[in-house]
N, C-alpha and C positions, 0 to 999 in steps of 0.2 A: 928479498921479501919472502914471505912465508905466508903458506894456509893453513887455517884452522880447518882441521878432521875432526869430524863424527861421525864413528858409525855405530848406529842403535837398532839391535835386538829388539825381540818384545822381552825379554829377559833383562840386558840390561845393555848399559855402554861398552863397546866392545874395545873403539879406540876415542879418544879426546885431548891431541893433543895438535904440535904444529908439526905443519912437511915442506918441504921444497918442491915437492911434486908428488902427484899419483896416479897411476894405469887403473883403470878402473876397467870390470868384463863387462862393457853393456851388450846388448843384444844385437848392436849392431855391428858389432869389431872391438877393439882396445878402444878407448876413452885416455888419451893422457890430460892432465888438468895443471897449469901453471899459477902461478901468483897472476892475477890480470886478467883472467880468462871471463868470456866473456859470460854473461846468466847465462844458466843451462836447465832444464830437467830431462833427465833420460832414464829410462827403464834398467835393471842391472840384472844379467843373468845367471848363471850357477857359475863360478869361475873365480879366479886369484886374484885380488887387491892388491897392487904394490905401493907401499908407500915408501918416499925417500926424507926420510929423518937423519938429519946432517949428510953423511958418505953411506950409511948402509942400507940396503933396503927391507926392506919388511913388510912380508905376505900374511896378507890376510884371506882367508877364504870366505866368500859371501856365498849365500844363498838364496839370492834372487832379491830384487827389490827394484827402489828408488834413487836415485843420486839429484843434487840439489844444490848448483854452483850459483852463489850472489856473493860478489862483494869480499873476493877471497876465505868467503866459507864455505865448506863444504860439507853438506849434511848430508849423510847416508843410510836409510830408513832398509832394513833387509828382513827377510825371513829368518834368516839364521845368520851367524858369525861363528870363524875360529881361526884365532893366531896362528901361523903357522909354527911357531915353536913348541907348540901344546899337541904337535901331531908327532906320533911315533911312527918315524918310517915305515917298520917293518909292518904295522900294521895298516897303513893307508898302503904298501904292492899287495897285503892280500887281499885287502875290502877292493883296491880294482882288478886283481885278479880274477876272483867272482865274479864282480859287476861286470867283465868281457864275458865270461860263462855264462852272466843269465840274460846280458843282453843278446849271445847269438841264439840260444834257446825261445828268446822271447821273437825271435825274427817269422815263427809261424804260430805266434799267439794272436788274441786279438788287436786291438788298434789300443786301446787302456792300458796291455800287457806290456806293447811298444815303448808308449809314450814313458810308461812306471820304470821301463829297464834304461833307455833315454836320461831318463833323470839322474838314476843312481851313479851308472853310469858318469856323467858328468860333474855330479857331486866326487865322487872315488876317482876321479883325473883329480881335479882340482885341490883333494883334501892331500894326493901324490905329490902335487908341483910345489904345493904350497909346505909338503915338508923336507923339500928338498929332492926327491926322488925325479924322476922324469918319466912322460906320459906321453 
């Protein structure tokens, strides 16, 4: 048995198609979701989507949202999306190279400064993992 994926942008459709399974970042840990799974809604954090389409898997990077399990579908409502084939290595070890430089600088900024370097941060692991690189 197979799920139906969507994950939508405010841009546009990111993924639409079927999977055997997928790890989802919610906020509270991995999220793994099966054919069968029971209704769900859960929160989704900055982090890497794996979807398993036939043997191989395939990352997706979200940026935060919603996820929305009925009836072996799966609808995925995010701030942002990007395949991870569409990421060039070498530029996601620099973008989190910095993002560790402005996160430890932002450590005696304010609490806004925190939170903004926190984010990037998070985003620049995940756009890493998600091209392959490790984090």
């Amino acid at each position: 048995m197979t799920l139906n994926v969507r994950v939508i942008a405010p841009d546009r459709t990111v993924w639409d198609d079927t999977a055997q399974e997928i790890i989802l970042p919610s906020t509270t840990g991995q999220l793994g979701i099966l054919s069968g799974h029971a209704p769900l809604l859960s929160a989704l954090d900055i982090g890497v989507m794996r979807v398993r389409a036939d043997k191989d898997w395939i990352p997706l990077v979200l940026m935060g949202g919603f996820a929305e399990v009925e009836e072996d579908r799966v609808t995925i409502l995010v701030n942002g999306a990007e395949p991870g084939k569409d990421i060039d290595r070498k530029e996601a070890e620099a973008e989190y190279s910095q993002a560790q430089a402005d996160f430890a600088k932002a450590e005696t900024g304010t609490k806004q400064e925190k939170l903004q370097a926190q984010k990037a941060l998070k985003r620049a692991r995940a756009r890493l993992q998600a091209s392959g690189g490790t984090a």
